[in-house]
C-alpha positions in Angstrom: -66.3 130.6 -29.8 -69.1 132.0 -32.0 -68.9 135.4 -30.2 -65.2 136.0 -31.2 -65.8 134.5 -35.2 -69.4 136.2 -35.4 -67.5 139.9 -36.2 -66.1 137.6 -39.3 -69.3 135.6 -40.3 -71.6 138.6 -40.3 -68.9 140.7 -42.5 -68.4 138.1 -45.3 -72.3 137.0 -44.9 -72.9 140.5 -46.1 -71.3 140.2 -48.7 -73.5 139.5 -52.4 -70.5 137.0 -53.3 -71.2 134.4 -50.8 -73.1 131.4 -51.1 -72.8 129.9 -47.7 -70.4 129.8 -44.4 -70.0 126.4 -43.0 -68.7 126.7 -38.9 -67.2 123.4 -37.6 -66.1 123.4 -34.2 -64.0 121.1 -32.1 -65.4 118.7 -30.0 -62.9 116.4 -28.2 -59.5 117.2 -27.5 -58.3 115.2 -30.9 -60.6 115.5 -33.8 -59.2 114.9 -37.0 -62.5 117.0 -38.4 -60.8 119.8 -37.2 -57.2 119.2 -36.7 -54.5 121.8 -34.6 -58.0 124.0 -34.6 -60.6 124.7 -32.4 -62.8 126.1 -34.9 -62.7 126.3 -38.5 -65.0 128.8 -40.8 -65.3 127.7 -44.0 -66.4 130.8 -46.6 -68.0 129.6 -49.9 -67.7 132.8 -53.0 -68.9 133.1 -56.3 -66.1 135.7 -57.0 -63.3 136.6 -55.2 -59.9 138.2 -55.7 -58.2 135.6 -55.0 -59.4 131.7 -55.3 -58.5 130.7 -51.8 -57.2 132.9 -48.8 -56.6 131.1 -45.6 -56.3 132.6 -42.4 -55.2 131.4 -38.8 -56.6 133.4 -36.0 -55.6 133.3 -32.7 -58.3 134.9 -29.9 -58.1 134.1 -26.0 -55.7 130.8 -26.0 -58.4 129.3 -29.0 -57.2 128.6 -32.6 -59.0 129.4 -35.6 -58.7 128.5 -39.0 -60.6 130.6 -41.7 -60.8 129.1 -44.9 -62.4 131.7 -48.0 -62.5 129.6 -51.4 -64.2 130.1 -54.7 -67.3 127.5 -55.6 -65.4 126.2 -58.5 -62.4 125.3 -56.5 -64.5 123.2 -54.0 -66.0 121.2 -57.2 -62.9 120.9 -58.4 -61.3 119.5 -55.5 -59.8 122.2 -53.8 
């Protein structure tokens, strides 16, 4: 899973606006950590155009969830 999210992670890592990238990954058939998802990236910004962008991805019968929010909005309660 971390070869097909890694083009993702090393693009937004890049980036001067991001604080940190959280990767959770699914470890039983039912997780409630993760949901319908196998994987979920979660992208924390200083700035971003928008405050939260979302994003499902679907790669080789796996489904990831790709969650981009601002730093305020996670204190805040997203």
């Amino acid at each position: 899973m971390e070869a097909l999210l890694r083009p993702i992670y090393q693009e937004r890592a890049s980036d001067p606006n991001t604080l940190g990238i959280i990767s959770v990954e699914k470890r039983e058939e039912v997780s409630p950590i993760t949901d319908t998802f196998d994987s979920i990236l979660l992208i924390i910004t200083s700035e971003a155009e928008k405050p939260v962008l979302q994003s499902t991805i679907r790669m080789m019968k796996r489904k990831q969830q790709c969650i981009s929010l601002q730093k305020h909005n996670l204190e805040n309660g997203y």
